[in-house]
C-alpha positions as CSV (number, residue, x, y, z in Angstrom):
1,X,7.5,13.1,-12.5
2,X,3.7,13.4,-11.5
3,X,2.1,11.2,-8.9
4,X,-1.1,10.5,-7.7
5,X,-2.0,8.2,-4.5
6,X,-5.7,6.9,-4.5
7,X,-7.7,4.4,-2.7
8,X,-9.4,2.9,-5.6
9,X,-12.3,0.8,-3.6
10,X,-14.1,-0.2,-6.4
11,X,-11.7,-2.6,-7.3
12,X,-10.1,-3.0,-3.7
13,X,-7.0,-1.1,-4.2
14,X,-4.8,1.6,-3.0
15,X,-3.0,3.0,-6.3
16,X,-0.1,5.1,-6.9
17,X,0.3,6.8,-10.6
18,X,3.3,7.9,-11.7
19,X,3.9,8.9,-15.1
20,X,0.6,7.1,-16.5
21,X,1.5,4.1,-14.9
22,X,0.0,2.7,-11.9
23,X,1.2,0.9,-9.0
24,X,-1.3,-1.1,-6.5
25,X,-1.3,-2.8,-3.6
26,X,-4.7,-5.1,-3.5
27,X,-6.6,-5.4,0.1
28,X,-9.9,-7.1,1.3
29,X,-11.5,-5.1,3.9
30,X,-13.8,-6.3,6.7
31,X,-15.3,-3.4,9.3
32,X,-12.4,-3.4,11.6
33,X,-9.6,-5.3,9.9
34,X,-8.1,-4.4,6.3
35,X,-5.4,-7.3,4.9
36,X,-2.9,-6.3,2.3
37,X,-2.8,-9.1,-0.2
38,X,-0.2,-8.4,-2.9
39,X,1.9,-5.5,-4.6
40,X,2.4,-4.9,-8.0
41,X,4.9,-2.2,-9.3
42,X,5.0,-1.8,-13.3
43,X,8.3,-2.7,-15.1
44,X,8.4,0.8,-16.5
45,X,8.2,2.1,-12.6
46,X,11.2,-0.4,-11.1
47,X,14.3,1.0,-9.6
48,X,12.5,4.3,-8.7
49,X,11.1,3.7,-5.6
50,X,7.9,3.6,-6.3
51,X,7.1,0.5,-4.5
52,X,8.5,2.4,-1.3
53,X,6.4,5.5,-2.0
54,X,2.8,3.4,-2.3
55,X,3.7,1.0,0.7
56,X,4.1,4.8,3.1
57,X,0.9,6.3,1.2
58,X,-0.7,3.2,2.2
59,X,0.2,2.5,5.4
60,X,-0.4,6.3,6.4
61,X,-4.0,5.8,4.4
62,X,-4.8,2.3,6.6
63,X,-3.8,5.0,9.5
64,X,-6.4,7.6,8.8
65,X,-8.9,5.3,9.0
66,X,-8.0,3.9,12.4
67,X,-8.9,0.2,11.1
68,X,-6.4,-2.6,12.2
69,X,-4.2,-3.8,9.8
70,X,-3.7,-7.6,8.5
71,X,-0.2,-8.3,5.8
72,X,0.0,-11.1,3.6
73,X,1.8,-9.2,0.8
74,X,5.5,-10.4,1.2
75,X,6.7,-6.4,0.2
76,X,4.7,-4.9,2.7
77,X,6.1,-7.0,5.6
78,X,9.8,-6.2,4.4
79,X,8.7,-2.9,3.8
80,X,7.2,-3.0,7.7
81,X,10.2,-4.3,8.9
82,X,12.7,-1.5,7.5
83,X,9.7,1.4,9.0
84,X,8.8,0.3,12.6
85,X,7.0,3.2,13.2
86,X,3.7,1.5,11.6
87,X,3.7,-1.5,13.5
88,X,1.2,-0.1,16.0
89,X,-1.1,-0.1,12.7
90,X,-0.9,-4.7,13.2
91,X,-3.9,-6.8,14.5
Protein backbone atom coordinates (compact mmCIF):
# COMPACT_ATOMS: atom_id res chain seq x y z
CA UNK A 1 0.00 0.00 0.00
CA UNK A 2 1.52 3.50 -0.84
CA UNK A 3 0.24 6.71 0.80
CA UNK A 4 0.69 10.14 0.46
CA UNK A 5 -0.67 13.00 2.95
CA UNK A 6 -0.88 16.50 1.27
CA UNK A 7 -2.35 19.77 2.11
CA UNK A 8 -3.80 20.50 -1.32
CA UNK A 9 -4.58 24.51 -0.76
CA UNK A 10 -5.46 25.15 -4.08
CA UNK A 11 -8.64 23.55 -3.69
CA UNK A 12 -8.85 23.81 0.19
CA UNK A 13 -8.02 20.31 1.12
CA UNK A 14 -5.82 18.17 3.17
CA UNK A 15 -5.62 14.72 0.99
CA UNK A 16 -4.55 11.41 1.74
CA UNK A 17 -3.68 8.91 -1.42
CA UNK A 18 -3.65 5.60 -1.07
CA UNK A 19 -3.41 3.29 -3.85
CA UNK A 20 -4.44 6.06 -6.56
CA UNK A 21 -7.29 6.95 -4.70
CA UNK A 22 -7.67 10.01 -2.66
CA UNK A 23 -9.28 10.75 0.47
CA UNK A 24 -9.95 14.54 1.67
CA UNK A 25 -11.16 16.33 4.24
CA UNK A 26 -12.33 19.99 2.89
CA UNK A 27 -11.44 23.17 5.23
CA UNK A 28 -11.98 27.08 4.87
CA UNK A 29 -9.17 28.86 6.40
CA UNK A 30 -9.14 32.40 7.93
CA UNK A 31 -5.64 33.79 9.46
CA UNK A 32 -6.06 32.33 12.87
CA UNK A 33 -8.89 29.83 12.62
CA UNK A 34 -9.03 26.80 10.11
CA UNK A 35 -12.77 24.85 10.13
CA UNK A 36 -13.05 21.34 8.94
CA UNK A 37 -16.12 21.15 6.75
CA UNK A 38 -16.62 17.51 5.49
CA UNK A 39 -14.75 14.08 4.93
CA UNK A 40 -14.84 12.06 2.01
CA UNK A 41 -13.26 8.49 2.01
CA UNK A 42 -13.58 6.62 -1.57
CA UNK A 43 -15.66 3.32 -1.68
CA UNK A 44 -12.54 1.54 -2.89
CA UNK A 45 -10.69 2.91 0.41
CA UNK A 46 -13.60 1.81 3.17
CA UNK A 47 -12.97 -0.59 5.87
CA UNK A 48 -9.20 0.23 5.76
CA UNK A 49 -8.86 2.93 7.97
CA UNK A 50 -8.08 5.34 5.87
CA UNK A 51 -10.53 7.81 7.15
CA UNK A 52 -8.60 7.36 10.67
CA UNK A 53 -5.22 7.83 8.99
CA UNK A 54 -6.22 11.37 7.19
CA UNK A 55 -8.27 12.73 10.31
CA UNK A 56 -4.38 12.11 12.52
CA UNK A 57 -2.39 13.53 9.36
CA UNK A 58 -4.69 16.34 9.63
CA UNK A 59 -5.02 17.11 12.87
CA UNK A 60 -1.15 16.84 13.41
CA UNK A 61 -0.94 19.21 9.98
CA UNK A 62 -3.60 21.96 11.72
CA UNK A 63 -0.85 21.41 14.71
CA UNK A 64 2.23 22.50 12.80
CA UNK A 65 0.74 25.46 11.96
CA UNK A 66 -0.22 26.57 15.37
CA UNK A 67 -3.69 28.01 13.93
CA UNK A 68 -6.87 27.25 16.11
CA UNK A 69 -9.06 24.70 14.94
CA UNK A 70 -13.01 25.06 14.10
CA UNK A 71 -15.05 21.16 13.24
CA UNK A 72 -18.19 21.00 11.42
CA UNK A 73 -17.36 17.72 9.75
CA UNK A 74 -19.41 15.04 11.79
CA UNK A 75 -16.19 12.38 11.32
CA UNK A 76 -13.74 14.55 12.64
CA UNK A 77 -15.66 15.36 15.94
CA UNK A 78 -16.20 11.40 16.51
CA UNK A 79 -12.80 11.02 15.44
CA UNK A 80 -11.83 13.99 18.24
CA UNK A 81 -13.75 12.39 20.64
CA UNK A 82 -12.04 8.74 20.50
CA UNK A 83 -8.16 10.93 20.41
CA UNK A 84 -8.41 13.57 23.25
CA UNK A 85 -5.05 14.48 22.91
CA UNK A 86 -5.93 17.09 20.04
CA UNK A 87 -8.49 18.84 21.82
CA UNK A 88 -6.04 21.56 22.90
CA UNK A 89 -5.98 22.14 18.86
CA UNK A 90 -10.24 23.65 19.46
CA UNK A 91 -11.17 27.43 19.35
Amino acid sequence: MTEAFRDNAAQSRFELTVDGHTAFVVYRKTPDTITLVHTEVPPELGGRGIGSKLARATLDAVRAQKIKLVVKCEFIQGFMKKNPEYDDLLA
